[in-house]
DSSP file (Angstrom, degrees, kcal/mol; ACC not computed):
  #  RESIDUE AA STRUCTURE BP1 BP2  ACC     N-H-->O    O-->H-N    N-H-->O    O-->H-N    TCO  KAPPA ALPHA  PHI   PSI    X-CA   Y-CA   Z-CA
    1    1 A X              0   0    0      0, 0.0     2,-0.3     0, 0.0    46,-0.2   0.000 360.0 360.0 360.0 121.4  -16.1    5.7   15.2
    2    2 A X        -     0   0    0     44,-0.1     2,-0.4     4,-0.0     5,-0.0  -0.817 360.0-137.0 -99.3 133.3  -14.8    6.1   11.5
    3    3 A X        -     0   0    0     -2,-0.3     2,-2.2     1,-0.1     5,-0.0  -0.776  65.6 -23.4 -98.3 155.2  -11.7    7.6   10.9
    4    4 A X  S    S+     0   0    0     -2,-0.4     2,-0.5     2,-0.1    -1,-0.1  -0.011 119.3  63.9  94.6 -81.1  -11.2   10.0    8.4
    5    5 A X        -     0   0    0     -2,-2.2     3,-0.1     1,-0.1    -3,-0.0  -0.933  60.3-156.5-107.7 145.7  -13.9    9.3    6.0
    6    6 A X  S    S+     0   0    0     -2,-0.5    -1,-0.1     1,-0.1    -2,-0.1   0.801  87.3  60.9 -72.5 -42.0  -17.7    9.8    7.0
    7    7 A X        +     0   0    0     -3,-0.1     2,-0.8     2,-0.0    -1,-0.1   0.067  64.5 142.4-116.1  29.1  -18.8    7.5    4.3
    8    8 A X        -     0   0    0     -3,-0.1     2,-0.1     1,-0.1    37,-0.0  -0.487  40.1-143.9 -30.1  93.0  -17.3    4.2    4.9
    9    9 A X        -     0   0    0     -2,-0.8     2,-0.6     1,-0.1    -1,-0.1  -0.392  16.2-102.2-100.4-171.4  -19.4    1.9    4.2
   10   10 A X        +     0   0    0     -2,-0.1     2,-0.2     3,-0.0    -1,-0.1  -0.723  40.1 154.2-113.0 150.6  -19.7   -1.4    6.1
   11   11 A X    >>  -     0   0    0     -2,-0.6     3,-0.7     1,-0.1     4,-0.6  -0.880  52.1-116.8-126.8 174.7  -18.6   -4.6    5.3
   12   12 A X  G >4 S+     0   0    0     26,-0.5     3,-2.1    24,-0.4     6,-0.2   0.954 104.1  78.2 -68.9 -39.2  -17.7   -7.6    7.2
   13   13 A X  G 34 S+     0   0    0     23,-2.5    -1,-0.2     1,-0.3    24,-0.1   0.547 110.0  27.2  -5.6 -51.2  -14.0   -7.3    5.9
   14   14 A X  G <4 S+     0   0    0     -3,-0.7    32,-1.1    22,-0.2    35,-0.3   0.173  91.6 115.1-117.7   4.8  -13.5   -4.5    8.5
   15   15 A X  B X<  -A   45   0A   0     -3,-2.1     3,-1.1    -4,-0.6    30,-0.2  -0.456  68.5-119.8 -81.9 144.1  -16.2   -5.1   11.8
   16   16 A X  T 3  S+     0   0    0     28,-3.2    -1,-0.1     1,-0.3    29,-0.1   0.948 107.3  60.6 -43.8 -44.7  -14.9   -6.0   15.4
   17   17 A X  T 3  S+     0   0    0     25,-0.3    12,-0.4    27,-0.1    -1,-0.3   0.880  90.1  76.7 -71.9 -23.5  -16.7   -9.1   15.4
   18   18 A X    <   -     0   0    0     -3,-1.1     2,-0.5    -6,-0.2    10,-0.2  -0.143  49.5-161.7 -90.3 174.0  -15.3  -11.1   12.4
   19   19 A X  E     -B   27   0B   0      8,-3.1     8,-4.7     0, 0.0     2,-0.6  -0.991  31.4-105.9-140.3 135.8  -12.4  -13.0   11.5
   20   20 A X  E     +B   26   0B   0     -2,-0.5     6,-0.3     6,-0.2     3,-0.1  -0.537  26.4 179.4 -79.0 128.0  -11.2  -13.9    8.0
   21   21 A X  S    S-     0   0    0      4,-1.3     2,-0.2    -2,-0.6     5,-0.2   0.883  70.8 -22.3 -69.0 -47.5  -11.6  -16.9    6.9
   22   22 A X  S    S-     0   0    0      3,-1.4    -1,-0.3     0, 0.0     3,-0.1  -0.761  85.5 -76.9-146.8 172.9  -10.0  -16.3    3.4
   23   23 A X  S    S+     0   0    0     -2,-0.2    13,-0.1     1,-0.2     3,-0.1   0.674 133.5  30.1 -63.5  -6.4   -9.7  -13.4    1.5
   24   24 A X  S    S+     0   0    0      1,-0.1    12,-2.2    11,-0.1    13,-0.4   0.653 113.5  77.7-140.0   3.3  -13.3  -13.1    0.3
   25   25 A X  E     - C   0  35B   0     10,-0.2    -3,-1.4    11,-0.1    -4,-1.3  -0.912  53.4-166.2 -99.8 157.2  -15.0  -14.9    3.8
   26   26 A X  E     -BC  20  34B   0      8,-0.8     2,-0.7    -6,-0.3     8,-0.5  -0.963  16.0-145.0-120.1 101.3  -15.5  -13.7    7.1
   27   27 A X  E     -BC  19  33B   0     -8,-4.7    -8,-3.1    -2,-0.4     2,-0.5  -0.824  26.1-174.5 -89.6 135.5  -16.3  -16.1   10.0
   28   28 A X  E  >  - C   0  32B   0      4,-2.7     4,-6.5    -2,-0.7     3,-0.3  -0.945  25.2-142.8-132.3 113.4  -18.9  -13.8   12.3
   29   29 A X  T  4 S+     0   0    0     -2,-0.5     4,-0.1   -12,-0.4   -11,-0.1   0.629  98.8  45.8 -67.3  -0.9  -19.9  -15.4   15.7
   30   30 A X  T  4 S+     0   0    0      2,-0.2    -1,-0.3    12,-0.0   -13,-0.0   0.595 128.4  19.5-106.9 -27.7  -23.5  -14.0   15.2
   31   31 A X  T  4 S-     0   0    0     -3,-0.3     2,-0.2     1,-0.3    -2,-0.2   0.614  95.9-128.6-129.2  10.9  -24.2  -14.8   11.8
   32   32 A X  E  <  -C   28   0B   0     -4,-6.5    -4,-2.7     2,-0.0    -1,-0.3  -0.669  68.1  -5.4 112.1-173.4  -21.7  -17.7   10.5
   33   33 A X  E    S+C   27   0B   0     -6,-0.2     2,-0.4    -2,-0.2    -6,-0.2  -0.313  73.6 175.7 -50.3 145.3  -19.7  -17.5    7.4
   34   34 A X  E     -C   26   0B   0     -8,-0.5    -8,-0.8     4,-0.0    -2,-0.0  -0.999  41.0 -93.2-152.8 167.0  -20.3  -14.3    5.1
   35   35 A X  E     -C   25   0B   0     -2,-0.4     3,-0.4   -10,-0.2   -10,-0.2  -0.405  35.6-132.5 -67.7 155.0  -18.9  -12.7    2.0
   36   36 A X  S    S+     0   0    0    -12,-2.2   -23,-2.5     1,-0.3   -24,-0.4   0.788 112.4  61.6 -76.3 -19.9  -16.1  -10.1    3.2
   37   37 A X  S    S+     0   0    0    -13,-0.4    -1,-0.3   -25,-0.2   -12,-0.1   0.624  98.0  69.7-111.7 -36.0  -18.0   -7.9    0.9
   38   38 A X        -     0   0    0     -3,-0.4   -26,-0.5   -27,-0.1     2,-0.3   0.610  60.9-162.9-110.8-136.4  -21.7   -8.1    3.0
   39   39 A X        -     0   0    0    -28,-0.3     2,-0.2   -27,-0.1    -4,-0.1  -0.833   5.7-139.5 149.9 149.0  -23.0   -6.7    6.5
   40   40 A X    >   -     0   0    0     -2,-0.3     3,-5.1   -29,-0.1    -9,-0.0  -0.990  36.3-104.8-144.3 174.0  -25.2   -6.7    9.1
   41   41 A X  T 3  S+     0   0    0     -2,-0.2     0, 0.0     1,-0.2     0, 0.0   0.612 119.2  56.6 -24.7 -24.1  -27.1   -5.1   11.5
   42   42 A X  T 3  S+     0   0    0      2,-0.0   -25,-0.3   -27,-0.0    -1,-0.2   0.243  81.3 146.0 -99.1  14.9  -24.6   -6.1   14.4
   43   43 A X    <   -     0   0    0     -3,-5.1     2,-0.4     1,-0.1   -31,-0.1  -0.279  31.3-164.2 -74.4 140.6  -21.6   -4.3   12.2
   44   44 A X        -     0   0    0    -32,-0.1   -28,-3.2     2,-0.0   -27,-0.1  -0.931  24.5-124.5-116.2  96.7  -18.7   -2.6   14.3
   45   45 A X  B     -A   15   0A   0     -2,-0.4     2,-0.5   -30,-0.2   -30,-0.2  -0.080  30.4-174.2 -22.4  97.4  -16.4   -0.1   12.6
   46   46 A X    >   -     0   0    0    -32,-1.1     3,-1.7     1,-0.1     4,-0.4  -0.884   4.8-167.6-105.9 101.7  -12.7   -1.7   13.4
   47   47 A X  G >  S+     0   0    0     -2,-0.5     3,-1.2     1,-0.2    -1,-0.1   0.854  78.4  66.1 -26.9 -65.7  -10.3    1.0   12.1
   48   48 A X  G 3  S+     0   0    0      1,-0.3    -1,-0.2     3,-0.0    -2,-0.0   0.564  97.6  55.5 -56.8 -23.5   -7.3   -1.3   12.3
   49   49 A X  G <  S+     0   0    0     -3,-1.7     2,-0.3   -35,-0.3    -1,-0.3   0.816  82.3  86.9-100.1  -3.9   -8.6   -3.6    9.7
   50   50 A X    <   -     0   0    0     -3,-1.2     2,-0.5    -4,-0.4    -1,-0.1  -0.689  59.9-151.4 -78.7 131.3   -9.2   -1.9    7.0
   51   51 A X        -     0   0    0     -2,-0.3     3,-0.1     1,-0.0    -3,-0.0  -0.786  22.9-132.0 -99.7 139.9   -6.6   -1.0    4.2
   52   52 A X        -     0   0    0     -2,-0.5     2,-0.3     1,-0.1    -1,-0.0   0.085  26.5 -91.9 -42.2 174.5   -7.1    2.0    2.4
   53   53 A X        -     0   0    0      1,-0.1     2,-0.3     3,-0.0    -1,-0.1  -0.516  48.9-112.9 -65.5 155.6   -7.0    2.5   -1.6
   54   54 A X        -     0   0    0     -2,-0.3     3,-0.1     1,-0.1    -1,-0.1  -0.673  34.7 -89.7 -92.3 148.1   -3.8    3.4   -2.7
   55   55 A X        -     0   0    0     -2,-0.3     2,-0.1     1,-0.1    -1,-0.1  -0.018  45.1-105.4 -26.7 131.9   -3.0    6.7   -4.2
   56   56 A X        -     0   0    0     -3,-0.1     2,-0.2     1,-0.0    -1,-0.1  -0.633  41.5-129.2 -72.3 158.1   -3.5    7.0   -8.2
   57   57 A X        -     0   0    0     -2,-0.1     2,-1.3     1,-0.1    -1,-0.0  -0.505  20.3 -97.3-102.4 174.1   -0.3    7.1   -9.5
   58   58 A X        +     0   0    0     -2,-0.2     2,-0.2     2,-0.0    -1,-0.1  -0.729  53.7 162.9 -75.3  83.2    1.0    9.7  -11.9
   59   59 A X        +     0   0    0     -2,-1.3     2,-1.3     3,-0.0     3,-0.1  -0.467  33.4  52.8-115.6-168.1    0.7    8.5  -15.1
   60   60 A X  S    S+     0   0    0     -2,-0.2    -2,-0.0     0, 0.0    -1,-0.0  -0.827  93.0  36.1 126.0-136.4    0.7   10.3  -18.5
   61   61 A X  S    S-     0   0    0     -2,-1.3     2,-0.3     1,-0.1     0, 0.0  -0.133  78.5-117.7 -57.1 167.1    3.7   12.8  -19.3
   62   62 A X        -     0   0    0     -3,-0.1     2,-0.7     0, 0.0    -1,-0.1  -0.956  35.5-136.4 -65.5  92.6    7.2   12.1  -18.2
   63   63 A X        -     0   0    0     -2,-0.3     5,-0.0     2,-0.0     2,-0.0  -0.491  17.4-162.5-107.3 150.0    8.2   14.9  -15.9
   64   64 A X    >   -     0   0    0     -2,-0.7     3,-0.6     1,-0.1     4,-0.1  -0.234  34.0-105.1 -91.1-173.0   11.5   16.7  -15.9
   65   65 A X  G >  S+     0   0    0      1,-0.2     3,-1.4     2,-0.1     4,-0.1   0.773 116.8  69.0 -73.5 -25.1   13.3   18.9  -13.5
   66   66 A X  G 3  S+     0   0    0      1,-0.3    -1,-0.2     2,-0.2    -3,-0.0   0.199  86.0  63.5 -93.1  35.7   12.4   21.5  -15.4
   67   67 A X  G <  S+     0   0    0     -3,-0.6    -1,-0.3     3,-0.0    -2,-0.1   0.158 101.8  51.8 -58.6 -31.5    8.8   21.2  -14.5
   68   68 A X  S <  S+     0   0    0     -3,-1.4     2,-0.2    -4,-0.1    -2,-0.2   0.207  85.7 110.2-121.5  -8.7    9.5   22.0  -11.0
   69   69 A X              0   0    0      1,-0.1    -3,-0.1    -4,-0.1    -4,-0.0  -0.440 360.0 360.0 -89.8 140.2   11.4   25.0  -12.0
   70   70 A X              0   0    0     -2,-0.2    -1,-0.1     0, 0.0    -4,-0.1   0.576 360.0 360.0 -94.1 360.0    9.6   28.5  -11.1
């Protein structure tokens, strides 16, 4: 089940079966070590591990109060 977005895609980073090893491995008890970054066939959506992208921030202008004013 993906929350949220449809188009997830998978990595090992976020599937039920793996465990991090380091930030950019994944130990996966069916296929070994892996890149966090890779997949397979056996991959399981885990919600809970994935962090989102952060917001873009506002950048640009400087806004004032009177900006907000109607």
């Amino acid at each position: 089940m993906k929350l949220f977005q449809t188009s997830i895609e998978p990595r090992c980073a976020y599937c039920a079966h793996g465990r991090e090893l380091d930030r950019n491995q994944v130990v996966c008890p069916k296929k070994g070590v892996m890149s966090a970054g890779s997949h397979c066939s056996s991959f399981r959506y885990d919600p809970l591990k994935r962090i989102p992208p952060r917001p873009a921030k506002l950048s640009g202008t400087v806004l004032s109060e009177e900006d907000f004013k109607l």
